[in-house]
C-alpha positions in Angstrom: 32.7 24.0 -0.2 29.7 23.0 -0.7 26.7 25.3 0.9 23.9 23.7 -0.9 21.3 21.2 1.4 21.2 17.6 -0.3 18.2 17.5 -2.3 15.4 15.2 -0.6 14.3 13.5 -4.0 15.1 13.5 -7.6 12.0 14.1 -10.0 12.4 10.6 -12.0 10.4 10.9 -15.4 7.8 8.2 -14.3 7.7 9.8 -10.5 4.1 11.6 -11.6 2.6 7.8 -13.6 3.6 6.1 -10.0 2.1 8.7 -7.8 -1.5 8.3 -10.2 -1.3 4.4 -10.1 -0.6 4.9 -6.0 -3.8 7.0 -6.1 -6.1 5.0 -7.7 -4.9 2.0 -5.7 -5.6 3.7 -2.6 -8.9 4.9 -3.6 -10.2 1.1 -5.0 -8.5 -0.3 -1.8 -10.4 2.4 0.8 -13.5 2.1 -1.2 -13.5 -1.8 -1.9 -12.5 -2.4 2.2 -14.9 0.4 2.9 -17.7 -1.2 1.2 -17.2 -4.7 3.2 -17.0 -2.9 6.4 -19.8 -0.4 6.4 -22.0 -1.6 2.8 -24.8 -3.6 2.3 -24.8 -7.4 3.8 -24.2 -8.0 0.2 -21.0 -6.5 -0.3 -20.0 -8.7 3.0 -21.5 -11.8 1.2 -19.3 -11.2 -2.0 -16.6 -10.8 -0.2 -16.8 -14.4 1.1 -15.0 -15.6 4.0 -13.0 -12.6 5.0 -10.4 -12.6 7.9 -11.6 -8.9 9.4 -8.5 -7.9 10.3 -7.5 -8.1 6.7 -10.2 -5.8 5.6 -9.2 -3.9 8.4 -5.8 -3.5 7.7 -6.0 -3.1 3.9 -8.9 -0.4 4.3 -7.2 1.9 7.0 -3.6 1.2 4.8 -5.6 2.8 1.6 -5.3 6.3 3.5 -1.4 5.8 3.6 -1.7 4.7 0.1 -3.0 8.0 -1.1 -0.9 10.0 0.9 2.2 8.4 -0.6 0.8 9.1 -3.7 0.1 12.8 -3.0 3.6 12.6 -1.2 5.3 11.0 -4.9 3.4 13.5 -6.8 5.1 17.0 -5.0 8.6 14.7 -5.5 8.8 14.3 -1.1 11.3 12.1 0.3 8.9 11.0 2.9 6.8 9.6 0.2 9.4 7.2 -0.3 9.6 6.2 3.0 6.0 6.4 3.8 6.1 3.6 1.0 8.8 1.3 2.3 6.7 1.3 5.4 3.6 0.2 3.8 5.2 -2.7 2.0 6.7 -3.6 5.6 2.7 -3.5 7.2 1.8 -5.1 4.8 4.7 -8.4 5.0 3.5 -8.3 8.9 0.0 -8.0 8.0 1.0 -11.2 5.3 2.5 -12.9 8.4 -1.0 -12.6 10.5 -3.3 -13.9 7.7 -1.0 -16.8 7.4 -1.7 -17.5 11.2 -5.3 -17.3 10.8 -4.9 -19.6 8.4 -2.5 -22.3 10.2 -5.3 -22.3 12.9 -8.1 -22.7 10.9 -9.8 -19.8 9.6 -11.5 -19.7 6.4 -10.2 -17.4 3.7 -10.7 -16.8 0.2 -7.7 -17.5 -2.1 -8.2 -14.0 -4.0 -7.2 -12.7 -0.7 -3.2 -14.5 -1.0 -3.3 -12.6 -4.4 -4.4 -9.4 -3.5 -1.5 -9.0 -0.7 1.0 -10.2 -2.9 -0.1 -8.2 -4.9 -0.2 -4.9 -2.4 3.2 -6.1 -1.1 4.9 -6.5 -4.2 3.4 -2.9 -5.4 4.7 -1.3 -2.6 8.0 -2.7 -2.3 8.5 -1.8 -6.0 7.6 1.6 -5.1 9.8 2.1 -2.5 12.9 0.2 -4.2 12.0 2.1 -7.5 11.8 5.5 -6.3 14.5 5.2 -3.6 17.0 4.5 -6.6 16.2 8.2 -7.9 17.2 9.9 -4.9 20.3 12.0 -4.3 22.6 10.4 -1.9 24.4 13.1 -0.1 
């Protein structure tokens, strides 16, 4: 019999280059979003036409982005999830720029990029380091 608990996560080799790339992402995504929220009118002028919930979302999302990263770095289960549920705000948050867009609301096309790009990063994450875990 076996008396030893599952363990939550297997350290993959690349677990601690994920959890560093996840870090800096969040930081450039809480200070890039911070900066067109509460910087200079010229930060909000470079941004160009913005949808604010977008910078919303994408700002108050980098703080889940660095603690998956922290959470990936000490090798936590939860990280993983935490990760799968970022990718899935984000597809939602996808779905609501898409329905600013059908009615009307200027965007900039950067902004299609940069949440493809955020979802695709995330769901990699998730897909990637879900394969390294110990099924009990």
């Amino acid at each position: 019999m076996n008396t030893q608990t599952p363990q939550q996560s297997t350290p993959l080799r690349w677990s601690k280059p994920i959890a560093v790339l996840a870090l800096i992402f969040g930081v450039m995504t809480v200070f890039s979003g911070g900066n067109v929220l509460f910087g200079p009118a010229e930060a909000r002028d470079m941004a160009g036409n913005y949808i604010g919930f977008v910078v919303w979302f994408n700002f108050l999302a980098g703080f889940a982005y660095i603690a998956a990263a922290v959470g990936l770095w000490l090798g936590k289960g939860w990280a993983i999830r935490l990760a799968g549920l970022i990718a899935a705000a984000t597809a939602i948050a996808i779905l609501g720029f898409i329905l600013a867009i059908l009615s009307g609301s200027a965007f900039e096309m950067r902004t299609v990029g940069a949440l493809a790009l955020r979802f695709s990063f995330w769901t990699a994450i998730a897909l990637v380091m879900r394969r390294g875990v110990k099924q009990p």
